[in-house]
PDBQT receptor file of N, H, CA, C and O in Angstrom, charges set to zero:
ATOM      1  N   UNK A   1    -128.241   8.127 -56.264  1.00  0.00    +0.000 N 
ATOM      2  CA  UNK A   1    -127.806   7.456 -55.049  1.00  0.00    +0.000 C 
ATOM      3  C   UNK A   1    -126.544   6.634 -55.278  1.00  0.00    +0.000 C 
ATOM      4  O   UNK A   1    -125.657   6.755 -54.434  1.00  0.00    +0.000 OA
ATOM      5  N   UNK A   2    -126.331   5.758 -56.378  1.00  0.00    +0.000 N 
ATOM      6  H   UNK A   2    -127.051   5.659 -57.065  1.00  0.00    +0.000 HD
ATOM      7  CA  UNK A   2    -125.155   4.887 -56.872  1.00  0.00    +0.000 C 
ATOM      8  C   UNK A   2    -124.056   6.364 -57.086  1.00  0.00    +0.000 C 
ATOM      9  O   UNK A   2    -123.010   5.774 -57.359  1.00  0.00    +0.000 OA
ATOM     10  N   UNK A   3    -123.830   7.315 -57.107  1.00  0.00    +0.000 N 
ATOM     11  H   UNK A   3    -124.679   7.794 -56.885  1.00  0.00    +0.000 HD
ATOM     12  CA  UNK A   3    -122.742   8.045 -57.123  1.00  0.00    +0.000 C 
ATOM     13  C   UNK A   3    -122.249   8.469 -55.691  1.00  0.00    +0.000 C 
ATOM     14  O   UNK A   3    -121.113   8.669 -55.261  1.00  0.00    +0.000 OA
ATOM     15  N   UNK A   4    -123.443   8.536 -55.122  1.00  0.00    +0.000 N 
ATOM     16  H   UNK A   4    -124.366   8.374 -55.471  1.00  0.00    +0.000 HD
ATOM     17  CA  UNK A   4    -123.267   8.601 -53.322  1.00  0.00    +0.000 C 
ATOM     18  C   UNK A   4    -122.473   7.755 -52.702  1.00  0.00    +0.000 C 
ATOM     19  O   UNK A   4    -121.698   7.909 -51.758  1.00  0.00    +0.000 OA
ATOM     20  N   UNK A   5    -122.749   6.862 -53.329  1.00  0.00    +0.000 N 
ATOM     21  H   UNK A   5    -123.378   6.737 -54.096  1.00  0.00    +0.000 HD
ATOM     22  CA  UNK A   5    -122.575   5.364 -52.297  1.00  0.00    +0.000 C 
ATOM     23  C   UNK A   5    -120.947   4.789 -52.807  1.00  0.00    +0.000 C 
ATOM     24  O   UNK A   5    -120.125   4.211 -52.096  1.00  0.00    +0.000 OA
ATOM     25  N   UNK A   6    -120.837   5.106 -54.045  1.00  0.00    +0.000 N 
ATOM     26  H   UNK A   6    -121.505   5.575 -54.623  1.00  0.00    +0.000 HD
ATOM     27  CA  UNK A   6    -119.321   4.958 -55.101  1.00  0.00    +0.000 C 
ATOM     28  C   UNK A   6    -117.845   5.715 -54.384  1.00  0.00    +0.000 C 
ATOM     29  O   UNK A   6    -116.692   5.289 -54.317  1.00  0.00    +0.000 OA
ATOM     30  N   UNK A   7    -118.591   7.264 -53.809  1.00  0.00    +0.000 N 
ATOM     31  H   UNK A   7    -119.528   7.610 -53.863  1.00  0.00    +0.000 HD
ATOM     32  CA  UNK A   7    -117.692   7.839 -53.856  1.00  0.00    +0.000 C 
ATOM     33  C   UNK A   7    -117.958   8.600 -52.383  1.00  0.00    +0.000 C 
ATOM     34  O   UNK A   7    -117.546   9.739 -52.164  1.00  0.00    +0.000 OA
ATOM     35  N   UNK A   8    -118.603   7.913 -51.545  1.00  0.00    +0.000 N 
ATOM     36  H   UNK A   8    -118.937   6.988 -51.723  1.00  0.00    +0.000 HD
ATOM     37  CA  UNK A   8    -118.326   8.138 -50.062  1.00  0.00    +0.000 C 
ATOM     38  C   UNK A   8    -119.092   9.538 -49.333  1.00  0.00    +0.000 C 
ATOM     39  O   UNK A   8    -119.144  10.032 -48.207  1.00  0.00    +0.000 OA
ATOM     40  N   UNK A   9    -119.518   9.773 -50.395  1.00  0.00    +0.000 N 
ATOM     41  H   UNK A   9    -119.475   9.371 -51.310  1.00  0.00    +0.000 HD
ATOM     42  CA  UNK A   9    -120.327  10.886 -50.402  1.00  0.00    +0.000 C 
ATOM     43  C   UNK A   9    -120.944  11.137 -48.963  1.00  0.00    +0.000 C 
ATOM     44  O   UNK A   9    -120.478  12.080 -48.323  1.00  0.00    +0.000 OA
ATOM     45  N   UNK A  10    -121.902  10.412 -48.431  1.00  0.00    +0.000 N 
ATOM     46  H   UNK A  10    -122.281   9.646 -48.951  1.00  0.00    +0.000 HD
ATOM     47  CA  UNK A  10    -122.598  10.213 -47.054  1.00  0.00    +0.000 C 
ATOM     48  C   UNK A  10    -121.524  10.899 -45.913  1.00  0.00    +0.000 C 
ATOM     49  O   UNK A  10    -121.694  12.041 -45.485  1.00  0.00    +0.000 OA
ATOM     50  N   UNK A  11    -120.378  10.012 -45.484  1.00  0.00    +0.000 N 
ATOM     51  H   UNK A  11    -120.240   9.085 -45.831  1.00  0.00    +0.000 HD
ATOM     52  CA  UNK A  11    -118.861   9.581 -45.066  1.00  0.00    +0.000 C 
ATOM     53  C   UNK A  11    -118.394  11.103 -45.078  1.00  0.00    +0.000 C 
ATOM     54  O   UNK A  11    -117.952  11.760 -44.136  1.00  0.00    +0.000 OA
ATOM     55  N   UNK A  12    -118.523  11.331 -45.861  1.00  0.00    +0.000 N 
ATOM     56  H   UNK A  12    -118.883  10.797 -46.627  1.00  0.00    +0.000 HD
ATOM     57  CA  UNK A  12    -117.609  12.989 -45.790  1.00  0.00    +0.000 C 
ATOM     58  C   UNK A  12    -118.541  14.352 -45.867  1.00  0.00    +0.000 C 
ATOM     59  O   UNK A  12    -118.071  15.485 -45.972  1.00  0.00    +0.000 OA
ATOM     60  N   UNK A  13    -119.843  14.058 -45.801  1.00  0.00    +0.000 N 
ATOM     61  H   UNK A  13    -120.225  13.138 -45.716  1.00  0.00    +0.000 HD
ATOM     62  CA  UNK A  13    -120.414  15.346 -45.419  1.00  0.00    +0.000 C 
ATOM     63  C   UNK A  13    -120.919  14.832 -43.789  1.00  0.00    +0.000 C 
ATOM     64  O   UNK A  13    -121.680  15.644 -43.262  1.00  0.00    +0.000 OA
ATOM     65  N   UNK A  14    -120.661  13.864 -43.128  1.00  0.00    +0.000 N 
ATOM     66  H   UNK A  14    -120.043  13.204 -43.557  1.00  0.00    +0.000 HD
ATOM     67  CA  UNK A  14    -121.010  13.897 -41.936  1.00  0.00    +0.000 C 
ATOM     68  C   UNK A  14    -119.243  14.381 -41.056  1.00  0.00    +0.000 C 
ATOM     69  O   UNK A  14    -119.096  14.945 -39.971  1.00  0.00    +0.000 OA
ATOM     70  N   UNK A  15    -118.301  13.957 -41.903  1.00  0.00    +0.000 N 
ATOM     71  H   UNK A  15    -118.420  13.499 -42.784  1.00  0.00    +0.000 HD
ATOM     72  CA  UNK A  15    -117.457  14.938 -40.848  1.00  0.00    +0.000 C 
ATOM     73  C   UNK A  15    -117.079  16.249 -41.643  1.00  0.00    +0.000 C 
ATOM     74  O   UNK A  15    -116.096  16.786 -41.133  1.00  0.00    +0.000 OA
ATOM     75  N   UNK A  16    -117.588  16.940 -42.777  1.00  0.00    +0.000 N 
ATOM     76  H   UNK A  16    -118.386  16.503 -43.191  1.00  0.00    +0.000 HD
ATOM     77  CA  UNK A  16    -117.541  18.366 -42.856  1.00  0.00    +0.000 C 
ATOM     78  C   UNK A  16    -118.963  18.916 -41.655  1.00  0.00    +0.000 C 
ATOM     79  O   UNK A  16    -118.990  19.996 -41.066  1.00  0.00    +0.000 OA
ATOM     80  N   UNK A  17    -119.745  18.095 -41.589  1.00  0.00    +0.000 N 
ATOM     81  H   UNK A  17    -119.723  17.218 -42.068  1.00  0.00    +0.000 HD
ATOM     82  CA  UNK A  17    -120.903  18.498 -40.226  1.00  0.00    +0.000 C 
ATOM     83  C   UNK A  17    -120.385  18.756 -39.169  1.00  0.00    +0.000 C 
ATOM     84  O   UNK A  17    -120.598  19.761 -38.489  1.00  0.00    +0.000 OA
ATOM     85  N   UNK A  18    -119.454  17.627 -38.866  1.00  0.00    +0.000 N 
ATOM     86  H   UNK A  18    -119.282  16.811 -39.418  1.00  0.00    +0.000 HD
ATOM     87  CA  UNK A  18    -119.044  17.895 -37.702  1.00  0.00    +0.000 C 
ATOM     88  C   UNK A  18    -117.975  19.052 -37.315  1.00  0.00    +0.000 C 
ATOM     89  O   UNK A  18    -118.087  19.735 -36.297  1.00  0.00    +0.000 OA
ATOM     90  N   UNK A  19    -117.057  19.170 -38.139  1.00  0.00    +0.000 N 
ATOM     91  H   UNK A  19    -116.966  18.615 -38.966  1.00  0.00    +0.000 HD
ATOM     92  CA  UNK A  19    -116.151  20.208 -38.730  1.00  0.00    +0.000 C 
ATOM     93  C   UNK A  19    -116.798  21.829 -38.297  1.00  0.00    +0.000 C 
ATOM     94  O   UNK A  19    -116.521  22.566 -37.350  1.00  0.00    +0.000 OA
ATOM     95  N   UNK A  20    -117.665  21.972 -39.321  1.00  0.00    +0.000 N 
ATOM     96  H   UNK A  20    -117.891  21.374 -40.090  1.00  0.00    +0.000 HD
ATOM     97  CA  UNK A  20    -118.257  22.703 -39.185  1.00  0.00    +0.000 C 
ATOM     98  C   UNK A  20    -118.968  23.143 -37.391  1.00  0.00    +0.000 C 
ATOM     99  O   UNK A  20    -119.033  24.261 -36.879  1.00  0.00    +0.000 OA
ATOM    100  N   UNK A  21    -119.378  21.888 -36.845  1.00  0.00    +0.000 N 
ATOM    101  H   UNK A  21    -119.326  20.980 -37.260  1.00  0.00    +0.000 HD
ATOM    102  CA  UNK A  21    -120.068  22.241 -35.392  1.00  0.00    +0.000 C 
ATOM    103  C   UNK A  21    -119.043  22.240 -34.840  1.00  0.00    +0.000 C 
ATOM    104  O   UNK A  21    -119.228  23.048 -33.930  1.00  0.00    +0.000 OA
ATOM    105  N   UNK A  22    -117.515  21.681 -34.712  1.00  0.00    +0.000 N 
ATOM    106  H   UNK A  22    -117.364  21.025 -35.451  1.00  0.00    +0.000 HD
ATOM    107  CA  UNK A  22    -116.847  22.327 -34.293  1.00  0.00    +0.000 C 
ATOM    108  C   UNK A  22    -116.295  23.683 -33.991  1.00  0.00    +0.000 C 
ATOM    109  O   UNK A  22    -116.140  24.265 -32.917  1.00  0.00    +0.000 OA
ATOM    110  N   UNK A  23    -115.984  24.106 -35.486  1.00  0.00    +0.000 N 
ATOM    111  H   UNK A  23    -116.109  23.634 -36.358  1.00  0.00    +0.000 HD
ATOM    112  CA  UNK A  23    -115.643  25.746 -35.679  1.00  0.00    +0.000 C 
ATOM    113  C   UNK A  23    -116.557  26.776 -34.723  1.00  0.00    +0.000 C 
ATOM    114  O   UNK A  23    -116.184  27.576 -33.866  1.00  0.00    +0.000 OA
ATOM    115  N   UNK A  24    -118.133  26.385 -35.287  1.00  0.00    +0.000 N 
ATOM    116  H   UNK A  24    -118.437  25.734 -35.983  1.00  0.00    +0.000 HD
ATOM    117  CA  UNK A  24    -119.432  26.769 -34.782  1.00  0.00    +0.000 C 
ATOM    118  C   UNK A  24    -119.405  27.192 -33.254  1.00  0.00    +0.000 C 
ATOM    119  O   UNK A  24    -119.677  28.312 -32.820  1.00  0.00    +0.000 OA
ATOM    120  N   UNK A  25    -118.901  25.716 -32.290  1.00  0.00    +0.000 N 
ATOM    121  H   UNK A  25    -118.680  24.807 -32.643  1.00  0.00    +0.000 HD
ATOM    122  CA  UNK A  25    -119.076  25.884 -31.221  1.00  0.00    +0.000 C 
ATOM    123  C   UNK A  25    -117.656  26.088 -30.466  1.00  0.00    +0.000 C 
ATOM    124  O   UNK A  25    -117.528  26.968 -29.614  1.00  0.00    +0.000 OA
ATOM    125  N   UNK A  26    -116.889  25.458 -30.731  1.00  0.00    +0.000 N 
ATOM    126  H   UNK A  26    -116.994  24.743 -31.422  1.00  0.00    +0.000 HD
ATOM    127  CA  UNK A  26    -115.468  25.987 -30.034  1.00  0.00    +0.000 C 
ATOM    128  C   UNK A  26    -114.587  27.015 -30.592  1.00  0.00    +0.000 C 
ATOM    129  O   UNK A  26    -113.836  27.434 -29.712  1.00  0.00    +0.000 OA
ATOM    130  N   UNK A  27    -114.411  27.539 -31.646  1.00  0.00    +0.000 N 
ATOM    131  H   UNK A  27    -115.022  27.199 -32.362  1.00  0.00    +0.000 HD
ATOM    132  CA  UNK A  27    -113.948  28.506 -32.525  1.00  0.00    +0.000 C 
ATOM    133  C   UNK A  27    -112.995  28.412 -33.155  1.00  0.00    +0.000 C 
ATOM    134  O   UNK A  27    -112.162  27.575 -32.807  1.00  0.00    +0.000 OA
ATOM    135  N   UNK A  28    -112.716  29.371 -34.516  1.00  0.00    +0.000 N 
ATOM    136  H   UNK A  28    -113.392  30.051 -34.799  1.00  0.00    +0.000 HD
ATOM    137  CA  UNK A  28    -111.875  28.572 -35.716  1.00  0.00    +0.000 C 
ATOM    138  C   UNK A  28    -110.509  28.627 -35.341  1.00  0.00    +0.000 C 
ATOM    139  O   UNK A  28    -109.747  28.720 -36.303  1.00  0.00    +0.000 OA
ATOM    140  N   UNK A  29    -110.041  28.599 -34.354  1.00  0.00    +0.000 N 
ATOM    141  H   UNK A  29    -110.659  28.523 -33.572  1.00  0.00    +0.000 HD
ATOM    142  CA  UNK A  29    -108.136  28.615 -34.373  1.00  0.00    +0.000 C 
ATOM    143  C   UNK A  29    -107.928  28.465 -33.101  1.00  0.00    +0.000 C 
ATOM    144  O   UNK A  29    -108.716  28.933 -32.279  1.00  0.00    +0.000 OA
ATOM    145  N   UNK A  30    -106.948  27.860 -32.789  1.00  0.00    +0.000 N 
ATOM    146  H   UNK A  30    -106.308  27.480 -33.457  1.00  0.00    +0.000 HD
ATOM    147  CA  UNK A  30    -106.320  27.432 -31.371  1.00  0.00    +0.000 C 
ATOM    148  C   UNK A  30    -105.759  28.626 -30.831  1.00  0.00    +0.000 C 
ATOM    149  O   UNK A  30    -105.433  29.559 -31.566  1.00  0.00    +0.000 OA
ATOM    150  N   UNK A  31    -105.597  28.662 -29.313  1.00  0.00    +0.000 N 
ATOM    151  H   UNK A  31    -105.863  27.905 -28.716  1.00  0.00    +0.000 HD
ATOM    152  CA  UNK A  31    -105.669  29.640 -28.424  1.00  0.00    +0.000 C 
ATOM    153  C   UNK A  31    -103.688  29.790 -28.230  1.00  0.00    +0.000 C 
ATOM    154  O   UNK A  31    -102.962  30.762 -28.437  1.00  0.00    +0.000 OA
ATOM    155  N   UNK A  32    -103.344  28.349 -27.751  1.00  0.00    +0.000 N 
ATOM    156  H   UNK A  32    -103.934  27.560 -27.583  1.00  0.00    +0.000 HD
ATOM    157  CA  UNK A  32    -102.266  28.271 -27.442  1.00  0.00    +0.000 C 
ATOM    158  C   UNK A  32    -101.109  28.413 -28.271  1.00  0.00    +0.000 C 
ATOM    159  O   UNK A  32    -101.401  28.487 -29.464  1.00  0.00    +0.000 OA
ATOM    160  N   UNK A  33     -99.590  28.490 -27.953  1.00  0.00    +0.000 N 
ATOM    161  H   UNK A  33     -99.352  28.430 -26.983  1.00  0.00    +0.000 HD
ATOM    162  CA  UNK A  33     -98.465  28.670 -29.422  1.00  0.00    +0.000 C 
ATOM    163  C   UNK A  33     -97.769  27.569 -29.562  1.00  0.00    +0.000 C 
ATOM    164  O   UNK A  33     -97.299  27.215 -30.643  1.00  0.00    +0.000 OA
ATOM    165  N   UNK A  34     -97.577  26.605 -27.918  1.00  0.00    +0.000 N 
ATOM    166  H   UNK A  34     -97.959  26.893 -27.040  1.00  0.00    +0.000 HD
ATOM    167  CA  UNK A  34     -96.701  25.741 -28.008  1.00  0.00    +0.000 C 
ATOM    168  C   UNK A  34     -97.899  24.390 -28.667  1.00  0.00    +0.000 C 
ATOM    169  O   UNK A  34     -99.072  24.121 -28.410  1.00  0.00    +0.000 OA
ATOM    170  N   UNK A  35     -96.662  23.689 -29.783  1.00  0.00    +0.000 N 
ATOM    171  H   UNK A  35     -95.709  23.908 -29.992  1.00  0.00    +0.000 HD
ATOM    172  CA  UNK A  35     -97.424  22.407 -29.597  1.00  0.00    +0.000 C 
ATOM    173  C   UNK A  35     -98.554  21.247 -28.869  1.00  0.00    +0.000 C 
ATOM    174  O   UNK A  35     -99.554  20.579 -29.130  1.00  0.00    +0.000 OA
ATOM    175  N   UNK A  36     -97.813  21.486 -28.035  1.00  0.00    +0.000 N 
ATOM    176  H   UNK A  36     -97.000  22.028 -27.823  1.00  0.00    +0.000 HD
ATOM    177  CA  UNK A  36     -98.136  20.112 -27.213  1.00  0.00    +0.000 C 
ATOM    178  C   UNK A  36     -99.470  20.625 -26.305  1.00  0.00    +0.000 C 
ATOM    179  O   UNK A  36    -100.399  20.045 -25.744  1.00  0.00    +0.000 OA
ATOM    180  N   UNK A  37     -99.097  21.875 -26.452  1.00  0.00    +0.000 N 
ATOM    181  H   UNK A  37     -98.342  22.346 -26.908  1.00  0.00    +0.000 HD
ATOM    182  CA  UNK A  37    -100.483  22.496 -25.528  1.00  0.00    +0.000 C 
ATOM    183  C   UNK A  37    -101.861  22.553 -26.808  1.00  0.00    +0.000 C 
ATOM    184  O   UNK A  37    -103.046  22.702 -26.507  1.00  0.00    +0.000 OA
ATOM    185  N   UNK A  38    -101.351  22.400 -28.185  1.00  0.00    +0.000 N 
ATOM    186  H   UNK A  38    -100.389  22.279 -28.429  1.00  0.00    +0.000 HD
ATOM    187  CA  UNK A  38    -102.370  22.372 -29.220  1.00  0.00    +0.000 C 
ATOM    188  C   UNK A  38    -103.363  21.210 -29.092  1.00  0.00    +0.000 C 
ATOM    189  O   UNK A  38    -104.553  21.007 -29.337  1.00  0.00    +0.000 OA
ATOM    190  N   UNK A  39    -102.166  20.451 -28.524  1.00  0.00    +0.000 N 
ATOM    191  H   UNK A  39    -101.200  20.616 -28.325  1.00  0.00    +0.000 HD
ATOM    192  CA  UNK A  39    -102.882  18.518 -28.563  1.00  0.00    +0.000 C 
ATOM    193  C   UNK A  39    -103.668  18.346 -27.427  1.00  0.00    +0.000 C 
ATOM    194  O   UNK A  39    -104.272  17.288 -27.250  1.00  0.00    +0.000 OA
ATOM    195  N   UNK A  40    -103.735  19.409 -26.519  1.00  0.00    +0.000 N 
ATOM    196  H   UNK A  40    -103.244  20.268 -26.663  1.00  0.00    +0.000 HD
ATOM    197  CA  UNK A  40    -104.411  19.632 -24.961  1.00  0.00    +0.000 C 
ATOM    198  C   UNK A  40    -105.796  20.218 -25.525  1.00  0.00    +0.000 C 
ATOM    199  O   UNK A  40    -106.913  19.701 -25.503  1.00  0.00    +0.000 OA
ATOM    200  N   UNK A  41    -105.337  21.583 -26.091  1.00  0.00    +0.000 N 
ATOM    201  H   UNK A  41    -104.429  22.003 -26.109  1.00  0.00    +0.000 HD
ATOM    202  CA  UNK A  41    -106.486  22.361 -26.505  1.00  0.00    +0.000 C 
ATOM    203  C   UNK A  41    -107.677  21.616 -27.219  1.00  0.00    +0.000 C 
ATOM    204  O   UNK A  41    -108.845  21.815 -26.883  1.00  0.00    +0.000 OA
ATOM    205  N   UNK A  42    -107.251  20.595 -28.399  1.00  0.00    +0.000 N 
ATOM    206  H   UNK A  42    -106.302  20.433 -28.671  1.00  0.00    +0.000 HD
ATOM    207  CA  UNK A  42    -107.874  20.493 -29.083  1.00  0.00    +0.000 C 
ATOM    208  C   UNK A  42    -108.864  19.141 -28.796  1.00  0.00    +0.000 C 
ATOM    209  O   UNK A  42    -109.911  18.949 -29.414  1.00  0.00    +0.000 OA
ATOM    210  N   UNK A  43    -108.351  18.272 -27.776  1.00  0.00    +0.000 N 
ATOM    211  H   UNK A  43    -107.501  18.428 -27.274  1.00  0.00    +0.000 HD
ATOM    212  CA  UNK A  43    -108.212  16.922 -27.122  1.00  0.00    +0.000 C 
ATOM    213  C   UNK A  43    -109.733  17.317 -25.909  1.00  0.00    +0.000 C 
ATOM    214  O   UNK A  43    -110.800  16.727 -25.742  1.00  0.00    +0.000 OA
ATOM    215  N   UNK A  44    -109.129  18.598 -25.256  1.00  0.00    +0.000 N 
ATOM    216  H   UNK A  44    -108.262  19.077 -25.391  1.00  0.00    +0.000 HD
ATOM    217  CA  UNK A  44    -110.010  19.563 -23.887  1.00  0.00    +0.000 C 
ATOM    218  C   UNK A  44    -111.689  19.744 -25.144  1.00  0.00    +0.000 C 
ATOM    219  O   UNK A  44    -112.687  19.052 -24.949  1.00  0.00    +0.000 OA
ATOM    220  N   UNK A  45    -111.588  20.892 -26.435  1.00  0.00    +0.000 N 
ATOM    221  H   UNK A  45    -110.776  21.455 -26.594  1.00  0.00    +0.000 HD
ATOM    222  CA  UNK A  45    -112.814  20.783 -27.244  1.00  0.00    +0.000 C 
ATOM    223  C   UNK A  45    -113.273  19.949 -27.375  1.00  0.00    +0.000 C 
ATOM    224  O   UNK A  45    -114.477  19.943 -27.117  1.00  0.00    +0.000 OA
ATOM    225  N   UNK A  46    -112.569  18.577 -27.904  1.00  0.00    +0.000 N 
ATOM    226  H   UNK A  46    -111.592  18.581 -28.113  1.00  0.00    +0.000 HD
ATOM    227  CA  UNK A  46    -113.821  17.328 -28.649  1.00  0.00    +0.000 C 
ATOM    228  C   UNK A  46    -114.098  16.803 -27.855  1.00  0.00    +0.000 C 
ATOM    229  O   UNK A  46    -114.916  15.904 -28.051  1.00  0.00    +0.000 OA
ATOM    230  N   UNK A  47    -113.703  16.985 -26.780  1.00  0.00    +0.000 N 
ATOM    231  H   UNK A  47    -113.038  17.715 -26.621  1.00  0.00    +0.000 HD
ATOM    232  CA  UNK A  47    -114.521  16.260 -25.295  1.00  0.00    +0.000 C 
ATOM    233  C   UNK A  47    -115.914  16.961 -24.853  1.00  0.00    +0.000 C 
ATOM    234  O   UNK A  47    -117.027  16.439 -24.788  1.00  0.00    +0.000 OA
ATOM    235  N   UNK A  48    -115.503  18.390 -24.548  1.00  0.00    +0.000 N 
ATOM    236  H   UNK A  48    -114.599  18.814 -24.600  1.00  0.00    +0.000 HD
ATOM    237  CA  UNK A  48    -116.509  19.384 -24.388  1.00  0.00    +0.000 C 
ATOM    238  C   UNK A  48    -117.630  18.773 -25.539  1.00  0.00    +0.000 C 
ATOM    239  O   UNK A  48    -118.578  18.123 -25.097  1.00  0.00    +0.000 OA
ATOM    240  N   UNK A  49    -117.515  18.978 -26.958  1.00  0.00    +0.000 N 
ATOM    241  H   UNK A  49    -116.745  19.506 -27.317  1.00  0.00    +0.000 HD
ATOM    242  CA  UNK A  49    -118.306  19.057 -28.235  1.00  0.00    +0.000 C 
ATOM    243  C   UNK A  49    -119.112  17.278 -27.930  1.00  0.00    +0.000 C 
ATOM    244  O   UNK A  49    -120.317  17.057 -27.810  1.00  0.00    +0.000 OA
ATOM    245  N   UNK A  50    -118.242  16.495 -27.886  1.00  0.00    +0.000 N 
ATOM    246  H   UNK A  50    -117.263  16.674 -27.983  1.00  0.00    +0.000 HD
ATOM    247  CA  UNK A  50    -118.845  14.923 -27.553  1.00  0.00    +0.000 C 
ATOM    248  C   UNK A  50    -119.958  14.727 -26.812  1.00  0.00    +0.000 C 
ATOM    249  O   UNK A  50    -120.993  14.171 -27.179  1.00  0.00    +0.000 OA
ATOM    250  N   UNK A  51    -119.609  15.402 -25.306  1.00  0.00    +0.000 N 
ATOM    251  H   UNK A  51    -118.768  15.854 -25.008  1.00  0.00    +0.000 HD
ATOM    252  CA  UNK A  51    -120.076  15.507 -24.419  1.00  0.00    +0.000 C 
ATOM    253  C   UNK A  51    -121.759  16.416 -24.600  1.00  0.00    +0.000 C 
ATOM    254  O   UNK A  51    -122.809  15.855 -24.287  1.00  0.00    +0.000 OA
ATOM    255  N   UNK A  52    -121.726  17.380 -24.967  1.00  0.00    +0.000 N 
ATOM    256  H   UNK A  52    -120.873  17.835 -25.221  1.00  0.00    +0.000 HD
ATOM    257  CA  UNK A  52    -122.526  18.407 -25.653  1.00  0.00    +0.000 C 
ATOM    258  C   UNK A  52    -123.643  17.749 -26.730  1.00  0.00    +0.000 C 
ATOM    259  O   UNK A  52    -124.857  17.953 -26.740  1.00  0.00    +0.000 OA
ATOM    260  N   UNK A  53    -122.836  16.878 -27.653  1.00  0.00    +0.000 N 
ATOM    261  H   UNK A  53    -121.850  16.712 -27.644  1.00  0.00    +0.000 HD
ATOM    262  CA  UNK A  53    -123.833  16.081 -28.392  1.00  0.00    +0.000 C 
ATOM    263  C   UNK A  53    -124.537  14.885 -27.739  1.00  0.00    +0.000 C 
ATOM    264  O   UNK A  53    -125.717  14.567 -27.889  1.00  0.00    +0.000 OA
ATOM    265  N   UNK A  54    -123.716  14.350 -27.076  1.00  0.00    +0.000 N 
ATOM    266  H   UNK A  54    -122.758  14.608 -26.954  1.00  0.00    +0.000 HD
ATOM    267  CA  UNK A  54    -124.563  13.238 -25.826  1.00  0.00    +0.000 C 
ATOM    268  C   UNK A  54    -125.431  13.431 -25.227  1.00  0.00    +0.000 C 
ATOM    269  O   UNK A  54    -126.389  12.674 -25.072  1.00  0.00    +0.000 OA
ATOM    270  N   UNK A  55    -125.223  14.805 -24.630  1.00  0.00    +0.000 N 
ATOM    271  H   UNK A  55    -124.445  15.420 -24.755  1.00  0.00    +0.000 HD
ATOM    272  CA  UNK A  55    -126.909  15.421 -23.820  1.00  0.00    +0.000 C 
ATOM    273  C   UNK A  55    -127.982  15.282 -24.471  1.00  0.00    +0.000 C 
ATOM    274  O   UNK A  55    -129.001  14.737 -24.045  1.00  0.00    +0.000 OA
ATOM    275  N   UNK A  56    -127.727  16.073 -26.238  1.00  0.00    +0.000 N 
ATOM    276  H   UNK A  56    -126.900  16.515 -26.585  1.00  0.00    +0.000 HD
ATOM    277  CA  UNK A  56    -128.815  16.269 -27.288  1.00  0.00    +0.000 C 
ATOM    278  C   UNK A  56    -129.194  15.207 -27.411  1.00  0.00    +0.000 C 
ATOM    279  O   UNK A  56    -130.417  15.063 -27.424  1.00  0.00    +0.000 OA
ATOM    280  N   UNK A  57    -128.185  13.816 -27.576  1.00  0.00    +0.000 N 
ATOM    281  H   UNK A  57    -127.192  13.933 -27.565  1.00  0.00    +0.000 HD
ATOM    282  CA  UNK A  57    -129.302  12.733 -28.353  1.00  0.00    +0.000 C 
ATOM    283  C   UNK A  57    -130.212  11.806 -27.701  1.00  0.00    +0.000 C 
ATOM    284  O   UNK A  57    -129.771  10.866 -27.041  1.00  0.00    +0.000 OA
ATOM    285  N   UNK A  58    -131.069  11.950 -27.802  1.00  0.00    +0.000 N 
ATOM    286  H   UNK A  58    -131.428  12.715 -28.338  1.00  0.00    +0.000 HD
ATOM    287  CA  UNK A  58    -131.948  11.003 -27.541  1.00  0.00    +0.000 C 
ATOM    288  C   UNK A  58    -131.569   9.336 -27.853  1.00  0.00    +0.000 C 
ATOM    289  O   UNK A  58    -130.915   8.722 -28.697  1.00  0.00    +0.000 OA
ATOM    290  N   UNK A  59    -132.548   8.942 -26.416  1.00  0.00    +0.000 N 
ATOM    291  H   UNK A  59    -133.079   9.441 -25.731  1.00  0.00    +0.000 HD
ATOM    292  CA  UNK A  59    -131.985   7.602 -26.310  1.00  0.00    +0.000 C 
ATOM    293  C   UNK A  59    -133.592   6.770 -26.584  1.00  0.00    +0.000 C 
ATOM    294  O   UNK A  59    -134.662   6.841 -25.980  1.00  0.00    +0.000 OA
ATOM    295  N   UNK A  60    -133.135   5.979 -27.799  1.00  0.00    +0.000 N 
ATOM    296  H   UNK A  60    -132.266   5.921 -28.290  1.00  0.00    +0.000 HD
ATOM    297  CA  UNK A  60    -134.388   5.094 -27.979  1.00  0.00    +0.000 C 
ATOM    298  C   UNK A  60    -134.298   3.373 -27.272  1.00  0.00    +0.000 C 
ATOM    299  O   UNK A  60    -133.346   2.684 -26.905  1.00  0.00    +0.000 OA
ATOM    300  N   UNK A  61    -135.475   3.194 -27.306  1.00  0.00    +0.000 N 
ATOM    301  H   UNK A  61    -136.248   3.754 -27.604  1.00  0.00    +0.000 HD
ATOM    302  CA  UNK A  61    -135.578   2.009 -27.035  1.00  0.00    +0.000 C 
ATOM    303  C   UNK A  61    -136.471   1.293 -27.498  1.00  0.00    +0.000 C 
ATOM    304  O   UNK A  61    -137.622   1.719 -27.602  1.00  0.00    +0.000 OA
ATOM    305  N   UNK A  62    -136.121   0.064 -27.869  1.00  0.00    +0.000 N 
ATOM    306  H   UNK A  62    -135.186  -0.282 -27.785  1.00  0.00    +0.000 HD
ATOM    307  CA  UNK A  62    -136.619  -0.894 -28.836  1.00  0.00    +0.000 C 
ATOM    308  C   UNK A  62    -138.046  -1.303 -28.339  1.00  0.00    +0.000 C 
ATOM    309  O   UNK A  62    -137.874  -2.059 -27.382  1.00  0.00    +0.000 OA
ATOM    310  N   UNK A  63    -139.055  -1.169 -28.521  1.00  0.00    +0.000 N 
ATOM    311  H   UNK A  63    -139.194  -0.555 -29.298  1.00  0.00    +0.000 HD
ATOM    312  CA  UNK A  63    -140.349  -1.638 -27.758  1.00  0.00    +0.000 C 
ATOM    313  C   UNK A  63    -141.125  -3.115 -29.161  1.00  0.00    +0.000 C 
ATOM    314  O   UNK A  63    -141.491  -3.090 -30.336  1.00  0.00    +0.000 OA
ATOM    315  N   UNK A  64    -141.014  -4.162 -28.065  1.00  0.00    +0.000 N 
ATOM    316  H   UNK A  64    -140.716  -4.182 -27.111  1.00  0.00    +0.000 HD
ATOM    317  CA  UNK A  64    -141.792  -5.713 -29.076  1.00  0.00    +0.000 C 
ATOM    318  C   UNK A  64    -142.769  -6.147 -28.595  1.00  0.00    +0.000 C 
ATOM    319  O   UNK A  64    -143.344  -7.101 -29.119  1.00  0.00    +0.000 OA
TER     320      UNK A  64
């Protein structure tokens, strides 16, 4: 666990996760050629993908 915790270990397999559910769900390469439409494309997915994970998570509540 002390090599985990040293070297961020946790931290960077939760955004190769996400990485990965990206590729997964929106697909591995951009559609468009011009720039600026890349920063649209890619801006338009992590909204979709955000949005998508928000539905899934469950919402707890603290019961005392």
């Amino acid at each position: 666990m002390g090599w985990q915790k040293s070297s961020s270990y946790n931290q960077r397999a939760l955004v190769e996760a996400g990485v990965a559910r990206f590729k997964r769900v929106i697909g591995d390469g951009l559609h468009s050629r011009i720039d600026g439409r890349h920063t649209t494309e890619v801006a338009i997915a992590v909204r979709a993908l955000n949005r998508m994970l928000e539905l899934g998570r469950p919402e707890s509540v603290r019961i005392t």
